[in-house]
VOGU-3710 file (C-alpha; in Angstrom, 3 decimals, decimal comma):
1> xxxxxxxxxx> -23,292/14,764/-14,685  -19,603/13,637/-15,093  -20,773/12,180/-18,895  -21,610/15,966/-19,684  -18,325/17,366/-17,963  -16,435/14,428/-20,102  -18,023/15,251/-23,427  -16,892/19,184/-22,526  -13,513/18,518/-22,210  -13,152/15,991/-25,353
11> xxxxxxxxxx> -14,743/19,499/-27,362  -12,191/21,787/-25,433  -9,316/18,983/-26,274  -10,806/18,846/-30,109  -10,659/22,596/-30,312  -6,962/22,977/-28,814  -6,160/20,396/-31,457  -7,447/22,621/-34,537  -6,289/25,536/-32,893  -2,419/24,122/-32,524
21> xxxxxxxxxx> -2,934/22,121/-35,962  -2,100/18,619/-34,822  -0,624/15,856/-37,247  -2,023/12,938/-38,102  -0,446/10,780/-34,986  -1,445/13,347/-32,486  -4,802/13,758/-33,470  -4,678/9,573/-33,493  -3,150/9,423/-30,177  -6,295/12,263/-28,986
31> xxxxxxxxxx> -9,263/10,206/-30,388  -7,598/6,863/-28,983  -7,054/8,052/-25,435  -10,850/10,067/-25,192  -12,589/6,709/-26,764  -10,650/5,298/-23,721  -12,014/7,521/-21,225  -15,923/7,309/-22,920  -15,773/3,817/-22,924  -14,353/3,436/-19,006
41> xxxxxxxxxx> -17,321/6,243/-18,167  -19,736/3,782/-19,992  -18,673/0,587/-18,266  -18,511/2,909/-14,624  -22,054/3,685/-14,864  -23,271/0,272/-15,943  -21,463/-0,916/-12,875  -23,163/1,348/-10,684  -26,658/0,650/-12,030  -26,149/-2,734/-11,869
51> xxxxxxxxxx> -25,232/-2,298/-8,246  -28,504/-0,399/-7,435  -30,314/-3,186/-8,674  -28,583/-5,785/-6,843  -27,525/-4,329/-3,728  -25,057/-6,671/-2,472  -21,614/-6,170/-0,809  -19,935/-7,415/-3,645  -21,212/-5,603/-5,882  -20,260/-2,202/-4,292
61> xxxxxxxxxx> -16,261/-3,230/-4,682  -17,077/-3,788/-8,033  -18,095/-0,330/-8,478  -14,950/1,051/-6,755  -13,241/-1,062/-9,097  -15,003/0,779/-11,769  -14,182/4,106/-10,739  -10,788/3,316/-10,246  -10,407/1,638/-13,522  -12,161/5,052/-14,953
71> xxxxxxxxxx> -9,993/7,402/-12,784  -6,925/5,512/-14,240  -7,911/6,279/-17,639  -8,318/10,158/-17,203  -5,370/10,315/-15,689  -3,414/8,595/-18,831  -5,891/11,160/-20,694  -4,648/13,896/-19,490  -0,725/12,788/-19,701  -1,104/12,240/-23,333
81> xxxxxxxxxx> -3,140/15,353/-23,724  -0,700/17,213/-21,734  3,031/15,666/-24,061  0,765/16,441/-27,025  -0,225/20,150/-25,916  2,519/21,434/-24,245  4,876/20,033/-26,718  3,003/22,357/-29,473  2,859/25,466/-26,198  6,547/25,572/-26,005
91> xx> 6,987/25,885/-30,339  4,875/28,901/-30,093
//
């Protein structure tokens, strides 16, 4: 279930962020960016149930649009993530 695998690495992110005591901006910039990703995953699947239902051609681009749109906003997850954490990796 990719909602399960998404919720697991929000808690890993969250506990890298204690761990490396983030400021108030990075922890901002961390909540921001995984809302982001939730709310993309949420929209995805809506998509694709929606599809199921309806079954037509157009609604199957649609749900690659989804998944791209969702894909796009790990991706900007995981830069942020990585300035944020590797930023506080190289002060250790």
């Amino acid at each position: 279930n990719t909602m399960q695998y998404t919720f697991n690495c929000f808690a890993s992110r969250y506990w890298f962020g204690a761990f490396f005591k983030l400021d108030l901006m990075e922890w901002g910039a961390n909540t921001i960016v995984s809302g982001i990703v939730i709310l993309t995953e949420l929209i995805n699947t809506a998509i694709e149930n929606l599809a199921d239902i309806v079954e037509r051609s157009g609604m199957r681009k649609l749900v690659k649009l989804g998944t791209i749109v969702r894909n796009c906003a790990a991706i900007v997850s995981v830069i942020v993530g990585g300035e944020i954490f590797i930023l506080k990796i190289a002060l250790i």
